[in-house]
N, C-alpha and C positions, 0 to 999 in steps of 0.2 A: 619258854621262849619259842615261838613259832621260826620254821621255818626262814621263813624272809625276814626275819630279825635276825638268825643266824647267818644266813646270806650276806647280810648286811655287814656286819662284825666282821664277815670275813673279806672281804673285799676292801674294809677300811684297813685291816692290816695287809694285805697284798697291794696296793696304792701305796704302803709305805717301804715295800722293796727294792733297793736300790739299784740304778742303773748298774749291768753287769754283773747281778749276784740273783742269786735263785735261794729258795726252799721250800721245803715240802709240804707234802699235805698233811703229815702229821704235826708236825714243829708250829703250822699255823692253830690245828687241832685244839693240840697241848696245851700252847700260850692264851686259847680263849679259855682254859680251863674244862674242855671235852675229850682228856687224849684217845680217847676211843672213835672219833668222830673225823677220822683220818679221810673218810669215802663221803661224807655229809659235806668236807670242805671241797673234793673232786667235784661232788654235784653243784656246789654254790660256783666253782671257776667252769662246769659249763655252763651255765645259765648265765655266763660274767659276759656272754656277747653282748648280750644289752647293755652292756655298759660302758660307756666311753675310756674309762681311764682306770680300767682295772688288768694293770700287764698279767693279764692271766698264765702267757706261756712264759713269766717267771716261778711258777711251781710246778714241781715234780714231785714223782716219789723218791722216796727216800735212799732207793740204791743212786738217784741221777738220771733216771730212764724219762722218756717223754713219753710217759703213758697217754698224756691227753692231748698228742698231736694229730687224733682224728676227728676233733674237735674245732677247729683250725682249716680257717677256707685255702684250698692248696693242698698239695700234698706235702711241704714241707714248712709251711710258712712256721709254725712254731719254732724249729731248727734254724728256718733264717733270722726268726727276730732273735734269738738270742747268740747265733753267730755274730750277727752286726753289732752285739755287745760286746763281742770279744771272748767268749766260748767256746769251746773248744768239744766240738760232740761227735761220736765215732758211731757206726751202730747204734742209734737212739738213743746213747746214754752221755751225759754230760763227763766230759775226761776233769781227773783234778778237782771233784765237786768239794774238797776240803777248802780248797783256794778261793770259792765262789758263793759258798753257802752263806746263806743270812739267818741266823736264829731269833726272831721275835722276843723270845725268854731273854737274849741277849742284850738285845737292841733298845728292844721300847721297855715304856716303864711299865 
């Protein structure tokens, strides 16, 4: 699978997270069947600006942290959009991420 094929795949499950839940980079990884490929899905959500409707600042890493909030026009705009979902984030890290996580493996079929 090239690149923008993987790209792809990943974007089509980050479009399917739902309003006010976040997850990771690896949990989307895993579920395409690449759990190694935890920084391959970080690359695909920055490249995700071209993309209209991929809420890319719904994944994180896996402790909660907003690693790729420098990614994100603003200095805070990643933390705002997922505050206006009702979030709760202290120091770059999402509080309560148990409450908020979405696992793919879970979710979809």
């Amino acid at each position: 699978m090239t690149n923008e094929g993987f790209f792809e795949k990943v974007y089509q499950v980050a479009e399917k997270i739902p309003y006010g839940k976040v997850t990771s980079y690896g949990a989307i990884a895993k579920y395409l069947g690449a759990a190694g490929s935890a920084r391959m899905v970080g690359w695909a959500m920055n490249a995700s600006g071209l993309k209209d409707n991929v809420p890319a600042h719904r994944v994180v890493n896996k402790q909660g942290l907003l690693t790729g909030k420098h990614h994100f026009d603003g200095t805070n705009l990643m933390q705002q959009l997922l505050e206006s979902e009702g979030i709760n984030i202290i120091n770059n890290k999402i509080q309560n991420l148990e409450n908020h996580f979405w696992d793919p493996m879970k979710e979809l079929p």
